[in-house]
C-alpha positions as CSV (number, residue, x, y, z in Angstrom):
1,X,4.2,45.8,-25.4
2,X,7.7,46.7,-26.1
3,X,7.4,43.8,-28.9
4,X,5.0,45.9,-30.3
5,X,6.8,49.2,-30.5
6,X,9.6,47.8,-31.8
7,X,7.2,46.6,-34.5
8,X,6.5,49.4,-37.7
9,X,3.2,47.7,-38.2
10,X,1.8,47.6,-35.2
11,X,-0.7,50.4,-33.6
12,X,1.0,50.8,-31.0
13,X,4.6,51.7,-32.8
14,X,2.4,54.0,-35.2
15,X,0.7,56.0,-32.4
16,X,4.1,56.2,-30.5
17,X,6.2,57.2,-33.2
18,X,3.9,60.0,-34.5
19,X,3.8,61.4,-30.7
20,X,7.4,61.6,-30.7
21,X,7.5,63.2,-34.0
22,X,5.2,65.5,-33.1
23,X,7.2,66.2,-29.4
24,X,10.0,66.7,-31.7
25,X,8.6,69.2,-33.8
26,X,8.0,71.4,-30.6
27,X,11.9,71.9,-30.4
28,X,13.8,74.8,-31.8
29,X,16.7,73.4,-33.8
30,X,17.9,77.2,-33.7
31,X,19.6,76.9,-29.8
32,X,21.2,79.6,-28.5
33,X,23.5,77.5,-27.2
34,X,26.4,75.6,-28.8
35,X,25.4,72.6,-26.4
36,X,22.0,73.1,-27.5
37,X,22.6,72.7,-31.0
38,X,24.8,69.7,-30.1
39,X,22.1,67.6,-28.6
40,X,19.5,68.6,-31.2
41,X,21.8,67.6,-33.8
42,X,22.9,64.5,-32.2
43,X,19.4,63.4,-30.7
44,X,17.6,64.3,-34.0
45,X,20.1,61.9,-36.2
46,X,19.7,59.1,-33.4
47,X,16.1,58.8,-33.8
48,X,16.3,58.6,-37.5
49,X,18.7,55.7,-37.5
50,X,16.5,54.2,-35.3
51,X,13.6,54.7,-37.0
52,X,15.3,52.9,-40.1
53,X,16.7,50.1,-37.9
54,X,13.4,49.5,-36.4
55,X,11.9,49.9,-40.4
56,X,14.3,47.8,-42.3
57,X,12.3,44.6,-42.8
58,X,11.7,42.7,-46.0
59,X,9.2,41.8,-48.3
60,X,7.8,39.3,-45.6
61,X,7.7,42.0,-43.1
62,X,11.0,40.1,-41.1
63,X,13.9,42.0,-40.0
64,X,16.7,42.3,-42.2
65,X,19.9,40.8,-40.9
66,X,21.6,42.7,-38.0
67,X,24.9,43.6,-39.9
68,X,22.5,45.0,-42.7
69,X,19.9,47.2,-40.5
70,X,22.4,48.6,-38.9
71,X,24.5,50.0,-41.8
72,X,21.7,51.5,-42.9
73,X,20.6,52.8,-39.5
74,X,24.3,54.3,-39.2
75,X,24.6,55.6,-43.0
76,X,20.9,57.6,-42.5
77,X,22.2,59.0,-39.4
78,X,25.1,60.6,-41.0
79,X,23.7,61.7,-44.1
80,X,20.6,63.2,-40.9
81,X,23.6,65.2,-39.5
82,X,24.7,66.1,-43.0
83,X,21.5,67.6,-44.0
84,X,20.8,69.3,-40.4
85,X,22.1,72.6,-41.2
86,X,20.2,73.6,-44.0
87,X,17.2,71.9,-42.6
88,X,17.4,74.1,-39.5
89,X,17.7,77.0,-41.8
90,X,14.3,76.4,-43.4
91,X,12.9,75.5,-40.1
92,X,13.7,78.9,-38.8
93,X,12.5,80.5,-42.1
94,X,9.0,78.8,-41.7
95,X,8.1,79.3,-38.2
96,X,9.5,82.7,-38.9
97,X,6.6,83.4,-42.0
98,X,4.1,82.0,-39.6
99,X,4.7,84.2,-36.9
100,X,4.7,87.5,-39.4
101,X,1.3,86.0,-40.6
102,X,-0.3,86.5,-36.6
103,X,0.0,82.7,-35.7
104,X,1.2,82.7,-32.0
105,X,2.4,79.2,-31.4
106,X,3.6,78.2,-34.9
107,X,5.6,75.2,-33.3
108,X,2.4,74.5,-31.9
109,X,0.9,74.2,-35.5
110,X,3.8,72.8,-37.0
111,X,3.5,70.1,-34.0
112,X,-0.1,68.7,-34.5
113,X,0.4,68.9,-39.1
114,X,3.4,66.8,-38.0
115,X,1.3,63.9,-35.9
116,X,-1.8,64.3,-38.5
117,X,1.1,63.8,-41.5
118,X,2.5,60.8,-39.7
119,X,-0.9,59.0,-38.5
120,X,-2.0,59.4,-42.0
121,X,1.1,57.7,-43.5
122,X,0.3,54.9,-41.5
123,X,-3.6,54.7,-42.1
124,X,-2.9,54.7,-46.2
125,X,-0.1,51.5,-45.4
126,X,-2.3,50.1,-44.1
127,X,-4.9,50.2,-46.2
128,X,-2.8,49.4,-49.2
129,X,-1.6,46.3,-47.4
130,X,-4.9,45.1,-46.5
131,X,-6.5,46.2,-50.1
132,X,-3.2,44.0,-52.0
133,X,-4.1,41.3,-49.7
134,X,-7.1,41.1,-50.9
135,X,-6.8,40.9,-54.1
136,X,-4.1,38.3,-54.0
137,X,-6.5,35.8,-51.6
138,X,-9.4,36.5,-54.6
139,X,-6.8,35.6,-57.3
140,X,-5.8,32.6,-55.1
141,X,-9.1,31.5,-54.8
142,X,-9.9,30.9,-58.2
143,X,-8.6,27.9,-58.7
144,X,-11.3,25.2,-61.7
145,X,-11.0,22.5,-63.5
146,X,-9.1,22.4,-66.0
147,X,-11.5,22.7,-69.2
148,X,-12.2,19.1,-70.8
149,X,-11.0,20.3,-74.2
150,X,-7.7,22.0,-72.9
151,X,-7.0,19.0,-71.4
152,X,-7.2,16.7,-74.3
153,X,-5.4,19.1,-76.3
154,X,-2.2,19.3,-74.3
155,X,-2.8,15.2,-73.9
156,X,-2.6,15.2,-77.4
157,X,0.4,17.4,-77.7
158,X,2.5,15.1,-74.5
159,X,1.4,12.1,-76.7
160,X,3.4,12.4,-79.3
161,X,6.8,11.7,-77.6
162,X,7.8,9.6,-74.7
163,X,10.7,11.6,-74.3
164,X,11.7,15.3,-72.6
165,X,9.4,14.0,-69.5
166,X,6.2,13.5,-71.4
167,X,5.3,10.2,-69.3
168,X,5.3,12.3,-66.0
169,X,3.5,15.2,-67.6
170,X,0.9,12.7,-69.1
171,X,0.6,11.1,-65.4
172,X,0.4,14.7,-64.0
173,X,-2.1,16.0,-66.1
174,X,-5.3,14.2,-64.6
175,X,-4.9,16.1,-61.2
176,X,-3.9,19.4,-62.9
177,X,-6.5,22.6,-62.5
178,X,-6.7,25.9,-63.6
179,X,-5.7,29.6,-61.5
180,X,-7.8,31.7,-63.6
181,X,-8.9,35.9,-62.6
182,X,-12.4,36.8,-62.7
183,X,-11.6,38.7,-66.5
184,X,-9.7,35.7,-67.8
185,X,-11.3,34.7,-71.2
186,X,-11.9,30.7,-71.2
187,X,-9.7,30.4,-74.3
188,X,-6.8,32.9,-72.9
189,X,-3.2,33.7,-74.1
190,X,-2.0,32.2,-71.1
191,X,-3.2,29.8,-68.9
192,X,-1.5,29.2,-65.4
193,X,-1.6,25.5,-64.0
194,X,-2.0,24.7,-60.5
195,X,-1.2,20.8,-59.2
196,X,-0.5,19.0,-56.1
197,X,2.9,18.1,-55.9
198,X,2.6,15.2,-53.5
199,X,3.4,12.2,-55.3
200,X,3.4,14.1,-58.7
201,X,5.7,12.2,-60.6
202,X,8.5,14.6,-61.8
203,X,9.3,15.3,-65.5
204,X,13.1,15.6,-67.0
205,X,14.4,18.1,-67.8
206,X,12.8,20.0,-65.1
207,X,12.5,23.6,-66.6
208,X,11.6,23.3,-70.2
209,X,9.3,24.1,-72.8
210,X,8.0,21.0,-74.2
211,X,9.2,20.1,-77.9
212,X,5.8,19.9,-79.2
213,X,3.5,22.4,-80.3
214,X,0.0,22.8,-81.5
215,X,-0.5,25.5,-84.7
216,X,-3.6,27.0,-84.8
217,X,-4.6,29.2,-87.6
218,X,-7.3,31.5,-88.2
219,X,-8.3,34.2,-91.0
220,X,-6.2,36.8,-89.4
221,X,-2.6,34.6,-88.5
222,X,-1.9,31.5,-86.4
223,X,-0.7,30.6,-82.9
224,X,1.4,28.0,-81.5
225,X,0.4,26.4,-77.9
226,X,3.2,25.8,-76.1
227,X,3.5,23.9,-72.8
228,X,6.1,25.3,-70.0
229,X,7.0,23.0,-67.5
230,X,8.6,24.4,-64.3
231,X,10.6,22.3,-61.4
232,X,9.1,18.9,-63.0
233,X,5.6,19.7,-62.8
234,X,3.0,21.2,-65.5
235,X,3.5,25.0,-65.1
236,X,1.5,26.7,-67.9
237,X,0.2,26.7,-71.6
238,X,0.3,30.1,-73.5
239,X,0.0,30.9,-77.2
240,X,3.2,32.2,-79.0
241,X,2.5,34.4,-82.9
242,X,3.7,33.0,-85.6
243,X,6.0,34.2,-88.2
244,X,3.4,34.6,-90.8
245,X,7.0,34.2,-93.7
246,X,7.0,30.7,-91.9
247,X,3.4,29.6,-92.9
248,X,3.3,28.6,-96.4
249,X,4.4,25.5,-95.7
250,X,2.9,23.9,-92.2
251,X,-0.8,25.2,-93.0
252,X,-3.8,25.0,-95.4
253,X,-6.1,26.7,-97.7
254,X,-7.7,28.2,-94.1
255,X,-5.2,31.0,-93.7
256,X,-4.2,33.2,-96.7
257,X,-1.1,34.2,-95.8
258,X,-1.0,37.2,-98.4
259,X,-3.8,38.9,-96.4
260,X,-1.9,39.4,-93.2
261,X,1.9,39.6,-94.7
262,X,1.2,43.8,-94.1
263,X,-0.7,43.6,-91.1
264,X,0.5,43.2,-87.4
265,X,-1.9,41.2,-84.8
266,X,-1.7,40.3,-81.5
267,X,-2.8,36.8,-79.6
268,X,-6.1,38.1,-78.6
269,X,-6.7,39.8,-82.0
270,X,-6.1,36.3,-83.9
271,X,-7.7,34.8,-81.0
272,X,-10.8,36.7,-81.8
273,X,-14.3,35.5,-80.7
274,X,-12.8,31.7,-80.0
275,X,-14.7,30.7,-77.4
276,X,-13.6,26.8,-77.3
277,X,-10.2,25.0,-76.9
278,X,-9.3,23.8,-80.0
279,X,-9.7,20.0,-80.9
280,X,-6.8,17.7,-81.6
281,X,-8.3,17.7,-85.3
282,X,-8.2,21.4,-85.9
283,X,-4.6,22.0,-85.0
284,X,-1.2,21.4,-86.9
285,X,1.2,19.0,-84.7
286,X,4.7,20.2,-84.4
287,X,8.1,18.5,-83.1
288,X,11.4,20.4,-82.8
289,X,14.4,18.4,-84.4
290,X,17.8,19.5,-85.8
291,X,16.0,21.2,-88.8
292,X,13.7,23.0,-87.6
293,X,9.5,22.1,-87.1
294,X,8.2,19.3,-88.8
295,X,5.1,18.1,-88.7
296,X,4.3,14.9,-86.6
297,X,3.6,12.1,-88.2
298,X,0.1,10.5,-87.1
């Protein structure tokens, strides 16, 4: 139990610091006593350092490091005290407004919006936690084979050198799949890879984008498919525009590069309707080298 309330997303911290809250609200910061004020002072800035030490967690949901929760536990209770006096100003102002307007116990009021404010708060986390982890399991879930024709394009592509780790990424790509979302066209600007990495021979360098391109044109401009590789393994595939001032030269009679010098396109707009992969036939092969692409020599 006292793991619990020392835990911000648990029921039981929820329901116990919204009663407190609500207890607190009860109070008259206006004292008409110096000791009074004190205490409220002091006992209001202690439970909002608490509050943040007990909150300070990361992304995880883990505590942040001692040293670090409780410099910001300390450094809220200060600016807390800092901030008191003109809070208790408005305090006074309120209850004062609600009393002129015939309410009898405006602390009373103030008490149970306070708990309903708070219990809400904690409802909508909630909620948002358990709707984000939903969608992240979905998109987790969708894991396919890789499409047939992908795969022998970016085969075709790792074929060309056995340098920059093309061996490893060749032996890689026969266990690779696909992490695809449920509105992910089949031919997509970008295309995440998923593969075991046990045993997964490891390519060299191990963050790169791999020297060799496809070019793809259509009527309206022409894409490059690029592969990333990421810690050694086959990471991703994604189409990069081409310069259509660098086309003249590396593609055919397909594209008329006089059409689309004025016009601005995007991947999916030169992408179009294309609803297959693109064969090793209908693309350009390109390798990087000191001056620039060059076509590969087949």
């Amino acid at each position: 139990m006292a793991t619990s309330l020392l835990d911000p997303r648990s029921t039981s911290f929820q329901v116990a610091s919204s009663a407190v809250m609500g207890a607190w609200a009860l109070i008259d910061p206006n004292r008409p006593t110096r000791r009074g004020q004190i205490a409220y002072r002091v006992g209001s800035a202690a439970a909002v350092g608490a509050s943040v030490w007990i909150g300070a967690r990361d992304e995880k949901g883990e505590p942040l490091g001692d040293g670090l929760r409780t410099a910001l536990a300390a450094g809220s209770a200060v600016g807390s005290l800092a901030l008191m006096r003109p809070s208790e100003r408005i305090d006074a102002r309120w209850h004062g407004f609600l009393r002129r307007r015939g309410i009898r116990h405006p602390r009373v009021l103030s008490a149970a919006f306070t708990v309903g404010m708070y219990l809400a708060t904690h409802a909508l986390e909630r909620w948002v936690e358990a709707d984000t982890g939903d969608d992240d399991a979905a998109i987790a879930e969708l894991i396919e084979p890789l499409d047939d024709r992908l795969r022998a394009l970016i085969m075709a592509i790792l074929e060309q050198t056995e340098d920059h780790g093309s061996l490893a990424l060749r032996a890689q790509l026969g266990r690779v799949q696909r992490v695809r979302t449920p509105e992910e066209r089949e031919v997509a600007s970008w295309v995440l890879l998923d593969i075991d990495e046990d045993d997964a021979p490891l390519a060299v360098p191990a963050n790169a984008v791999f020297p060799v391109r496809a070019r793809y044109a259509t009527r309206r401009g022409a894409l490059d498919l690029q592969i990333q590789v990421a810690d050694g393994l086959l990471n991703s595939v994604g189409w990069e525009l081409v310069d259509p001032s660098d086309l003249d030269e590396l593609v055919d009679d397909t594209l008329d590069t006089d059409d689309i010098l004025g016009d601005t396109f995007d991947t999916d707009d030169i992408l179009g309707d294309t609803a297959q992969w693109p064969t090793a036939e209908e693309v350009l092969l390109l390798v990087e080298t000191s001056r620039g692409l060059e076509p590969v020599v087949r």
